[in-house]
N, C-alpha and C positions, 0 to 999 in steps of 0.2 A: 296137234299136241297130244304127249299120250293121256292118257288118266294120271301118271300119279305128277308127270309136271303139274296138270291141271289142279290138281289136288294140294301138290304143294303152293303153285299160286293164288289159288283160293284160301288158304290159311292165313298165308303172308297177308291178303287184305284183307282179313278178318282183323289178325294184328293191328295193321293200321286204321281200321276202322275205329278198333275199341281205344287202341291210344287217342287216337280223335277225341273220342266218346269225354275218354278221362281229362282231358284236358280244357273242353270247353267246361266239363263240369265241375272243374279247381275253378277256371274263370266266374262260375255263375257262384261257387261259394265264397269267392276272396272279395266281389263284388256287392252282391246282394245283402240286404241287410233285414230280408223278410227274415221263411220261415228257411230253415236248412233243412229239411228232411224231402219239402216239396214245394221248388218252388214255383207255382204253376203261373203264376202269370210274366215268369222270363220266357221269352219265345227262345232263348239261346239253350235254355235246360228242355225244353222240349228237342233241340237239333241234337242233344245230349241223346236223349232219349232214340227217336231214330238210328241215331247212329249204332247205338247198343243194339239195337233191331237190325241192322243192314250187320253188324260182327256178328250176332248169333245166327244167323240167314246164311250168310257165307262159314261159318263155322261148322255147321252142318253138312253143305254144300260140299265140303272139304271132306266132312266122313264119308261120305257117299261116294268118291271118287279116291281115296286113299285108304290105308290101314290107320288104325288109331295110335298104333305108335311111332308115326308119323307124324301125325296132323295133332293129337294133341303136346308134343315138346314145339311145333315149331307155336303154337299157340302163347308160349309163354315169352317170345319176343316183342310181346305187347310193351313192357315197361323199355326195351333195349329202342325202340320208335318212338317210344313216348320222350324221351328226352332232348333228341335232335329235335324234334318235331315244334318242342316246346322252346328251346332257344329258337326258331327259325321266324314261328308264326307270334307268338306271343313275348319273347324276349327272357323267357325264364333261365338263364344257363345253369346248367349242376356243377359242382365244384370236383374235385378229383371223390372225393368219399361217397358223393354220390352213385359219379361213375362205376366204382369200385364195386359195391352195394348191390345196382342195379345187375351187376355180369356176373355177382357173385349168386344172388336168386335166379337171374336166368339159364345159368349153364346149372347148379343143383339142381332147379326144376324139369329143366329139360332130360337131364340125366336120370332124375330118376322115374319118370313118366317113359322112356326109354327101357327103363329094366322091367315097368309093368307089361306081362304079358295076356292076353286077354282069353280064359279058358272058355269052356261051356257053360257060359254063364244061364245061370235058372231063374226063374221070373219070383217074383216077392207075393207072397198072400197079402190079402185084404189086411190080418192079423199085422206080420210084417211090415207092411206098409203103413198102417195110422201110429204103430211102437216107433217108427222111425221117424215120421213128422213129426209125434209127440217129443221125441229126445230131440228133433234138431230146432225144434221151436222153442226148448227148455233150453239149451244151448244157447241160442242165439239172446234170450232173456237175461241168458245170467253176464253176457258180455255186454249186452245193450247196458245193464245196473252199474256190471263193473265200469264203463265207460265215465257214469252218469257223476261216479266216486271220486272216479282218477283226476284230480285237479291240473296238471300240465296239458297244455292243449294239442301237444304232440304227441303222447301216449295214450289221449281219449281217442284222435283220429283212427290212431292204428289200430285200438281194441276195434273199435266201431268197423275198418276195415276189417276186421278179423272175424267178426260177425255177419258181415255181408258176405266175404267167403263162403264160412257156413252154408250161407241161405242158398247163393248161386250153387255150391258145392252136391249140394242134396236137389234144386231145382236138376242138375244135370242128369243125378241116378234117377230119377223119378218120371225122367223125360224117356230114358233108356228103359224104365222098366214101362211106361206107358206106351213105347213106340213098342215093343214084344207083345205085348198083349192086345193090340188096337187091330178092330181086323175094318175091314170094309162092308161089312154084314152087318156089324152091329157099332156104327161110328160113335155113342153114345154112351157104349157100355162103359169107358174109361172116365166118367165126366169129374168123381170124385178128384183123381188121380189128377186129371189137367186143372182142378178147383186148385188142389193143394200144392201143384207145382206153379202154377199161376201166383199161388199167395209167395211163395218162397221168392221167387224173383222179383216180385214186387217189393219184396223187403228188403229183399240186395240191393236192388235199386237205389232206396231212401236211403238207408244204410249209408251206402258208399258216396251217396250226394251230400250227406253229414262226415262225410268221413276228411273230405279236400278242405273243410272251412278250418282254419287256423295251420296246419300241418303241411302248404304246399301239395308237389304232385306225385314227388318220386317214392315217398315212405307208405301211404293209402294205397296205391296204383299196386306196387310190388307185392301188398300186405294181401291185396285182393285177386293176384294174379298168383300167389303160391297157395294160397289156404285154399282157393276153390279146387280145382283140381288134385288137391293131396286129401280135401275130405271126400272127394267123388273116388281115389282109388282106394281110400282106405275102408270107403263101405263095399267097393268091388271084392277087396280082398275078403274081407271077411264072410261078404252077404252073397255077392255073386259066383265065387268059387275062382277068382282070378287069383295071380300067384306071378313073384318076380322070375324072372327068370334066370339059370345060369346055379337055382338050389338056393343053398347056404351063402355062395360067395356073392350071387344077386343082391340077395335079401343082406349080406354086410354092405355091398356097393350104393345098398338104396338108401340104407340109414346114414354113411356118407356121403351119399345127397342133399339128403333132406338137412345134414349139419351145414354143409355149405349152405344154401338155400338161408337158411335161420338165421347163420353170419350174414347175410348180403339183407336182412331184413332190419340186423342189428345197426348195421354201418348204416341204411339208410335215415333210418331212426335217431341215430345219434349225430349224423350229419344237418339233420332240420333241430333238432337238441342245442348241438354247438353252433357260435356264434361265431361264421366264420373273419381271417382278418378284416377281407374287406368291408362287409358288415361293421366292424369295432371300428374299423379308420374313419367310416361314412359318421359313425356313432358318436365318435370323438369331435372330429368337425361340428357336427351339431351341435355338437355340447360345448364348444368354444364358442360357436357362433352364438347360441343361447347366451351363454356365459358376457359375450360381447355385448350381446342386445340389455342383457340386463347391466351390465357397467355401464352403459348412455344412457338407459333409462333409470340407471342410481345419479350421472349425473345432471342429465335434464330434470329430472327433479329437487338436485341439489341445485338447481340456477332460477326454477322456479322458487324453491320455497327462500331464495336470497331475495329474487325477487319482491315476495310477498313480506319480506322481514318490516317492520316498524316503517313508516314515514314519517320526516319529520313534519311536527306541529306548527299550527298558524303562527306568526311571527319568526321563527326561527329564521336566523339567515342561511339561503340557499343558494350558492354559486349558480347560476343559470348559463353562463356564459356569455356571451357578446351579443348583444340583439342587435339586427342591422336596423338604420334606419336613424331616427331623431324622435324619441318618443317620453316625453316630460310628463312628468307622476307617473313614471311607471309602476307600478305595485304588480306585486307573487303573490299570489293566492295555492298554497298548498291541498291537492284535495287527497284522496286516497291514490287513486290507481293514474291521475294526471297531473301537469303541471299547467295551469292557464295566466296568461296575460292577459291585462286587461285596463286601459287608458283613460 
C-alpha cells in the first residue's frame, strides 16, 4: 500500500472512531441521570473516551503519512458515518433535514480545509502562546455563560458544542506548535505547552459530553466537527503565516464554504428544533390514548361514586329478589356497603 492510500485509510478510521466516540457518548447523555459534564462511573463514557484517544492516535497517524490537506477534509466525514452508524447500532434514524444539514457541513468543511494551503509556518513565543490560551479560555467562558442563559435545550447543546470546538480547535495549534519545538534533548522543555493543551482537550472533552444531553447526535457532533478545525485554520492564518490558496478567488471560495458549512449547521439545529410528523402523529396518539384513559377513569369514577351514593335506611323496603330455598321470618337488615340475611 503506498503512503497516501495508507494515509487516506488511516483518516477514514479516525472518522469512524470519533463517530463511534460521539455516539456512545449521546447514549451515555440521553441515559444517565448523574453529572453531564463527567460522567465517571459509566464504564460506556469511558469507551467514549478511548475511543477519542484511538481517533486522535490514528488522526495523527494520518499526518504523518499524508499532506494536511488531505487528511484534515477527509476528517470531517465524521458526522457523514455518524449517522448510518447510529440508525444501524442504536436505532437513531435522521430525517431528510438532517441528512441535508449533515452534507451540507461536510462538503463546506471539507472545501474549505481544502483551499487552506499550509506556508512556512513559524513557531509562537512564550508571550504568543499564554495571549492565546488566555483569549481561548475567555472564549470558551463566554459560551460556556452563554449556554448556561439559553433556555431551549437545543441551542444550549450547540453553544456548549461550539465551545468544545474552540477548546479542541486551539488543543490542535498548540499540539502543532508544541510538536516544532519539542526536540529529543530536552523532552521537558515544552511541559507548560503540553499543561495547557492538555487543559484544552480536557475541556472539549466535558464540553461535548454536555453537549449530546437533550439536543440528540447530528446538531453537537457537526457543531463540533466544523468549529474545531475552522478555529485551528483561522489561528494558522493569521499566527502561522498560512494563506488559501488560488489569491483572492481562494479566499472568496473559502468564505463560500464556510456559508455552506453554517447552513448545514442551521438545518441541523432546526431539524432537532422541529417537531417532525412522525413525532406529532406518535404525540397525538398519546394524547388520545391519554385522553382515553382519562374518559374511563372519569367514568370508573362516575360508577364508583353511584356506587357510594346514599343507601337506603333500616326499615325501608328493599327488592332483594328471589331467595332460593324455604326460609320463614325472613328479615333485611340494611348495612352500608352490604346486604345481609339473616333467620
Amino acid at each position: 500500500m503506498s503512503p497516501l492510500m495508507l494515509s487516506v485509510a488511516l483518516a477514514l478510521a479516525s472518522a469512524v472512531a470519533y463517530a463511534a466516540a460521539a455516539i456512545v457518548q449521546e447514549r451515555v447523555a440521553a441515559s444517565a441521570a448523574g453529572p453531564r459534564y463527567a460522567p465517571l462511573r459509566s464504564p460506556a463514557w469511558w469507551v467514549s473516551v478511548l475511543l477519542n484517544g484511538i481517533g486522535a492516535t490514528l488522526h495523527v497517524a494520518a499526518l504523518a503519512y499524508g499532506p494536511l490537506s488531505l487528511v484534515q477534509p477527509l476528517g470531517a466525514l465524521t458526522i457523514v458515518f455518524a449517522l448510518p452508524m447510529a440508525a444501524l447500532f442504536v436505532g437513531r434514524r435522521a430525517g431528510r433535514r438532517a441528512w441535508r444539514g449533515a452534507l451540507m457541513a461536510t462538503v463546506g468543511l471539507a472545501g474549505l480545509l481544502s483551499l487552506t494551503s499550509g506556508a512556512e509556518a513559524r513557531s509562537l513565543s512564550d508571550g504568543e502562546r499564554w495571549l492565546l490560551a488566555g483569549a481561548t479560555f475567555a472564549a470558551v467562558a463566554v459560551l460556556f455563560t452563554a449556554a448556561r442563559v439559553v433556555g431551549r435545550s437545543v441551542l444550549r447543546s450547540v453553544v456548549l458544542a461550539a465551545a468544545a470546538g474552540v477548546a479542541f480547535g486551539m488543543a490542535s495549534v498548540l499540539t502543532k506548535s508544541v510538536a516544532e519545538e519539542w526536540t529529543s534533548t530536552a523532552p521537558l522543555a515544552e511541559w507548560t505547552g503540553l499543561l495547557v493543551l492538555s487543559a484544552f482537550a480536557v475541556t472539549g472533552l466535558l464540553l461535548s459530553q454536555a453537549s449530546y444531553r437533550g439536543a440528540g447526535l447530528a446538531a453537537p457532533l457537526a457543531t463540533v466537527t466544523v468549529v474545531n478545525p475552522v478555529v485551528a485554520a483561522a489561528v494558522g492564518v493569521t499566527l502561522f503565516g498560512e494563506s488559501f490558496r488560488y489569491g483572492a478567488a481562494g479566499t472568496v471560495a473559502a468564505l463560500i464554504c464556510g456559508a455552506v458549512a453554517a447552513g448545514g449547521l442551521v438545518q441541523l439545529t432546526l431539524d432537532r428544533m422541529t417537531a417532525s410528523p412522525e413525532s406529532l402523529s406518535v404525540s397525538s396518539a398519546s394524547s388520545s390514548a391519554s385522553s382515553a384513559s382519562s374518559s374511563a377513569a372519569s367514568s370508573d369514577s362516575t360508577i364508583a361514586s353511584d356506587g357510594d351514593s346514599p343507601r337506603p335506611e333500616v326499615g325501608q323496603g328493599v327488592d332483594v329478589g328471589s331467595v332460593p330455598g324455604t326460609r320463614p321470618n325472613l328479615e333485611v337488615e340494611v348495612r352500608s356497603r352490604a346486604v345481609a340475611g339473616r333467620s
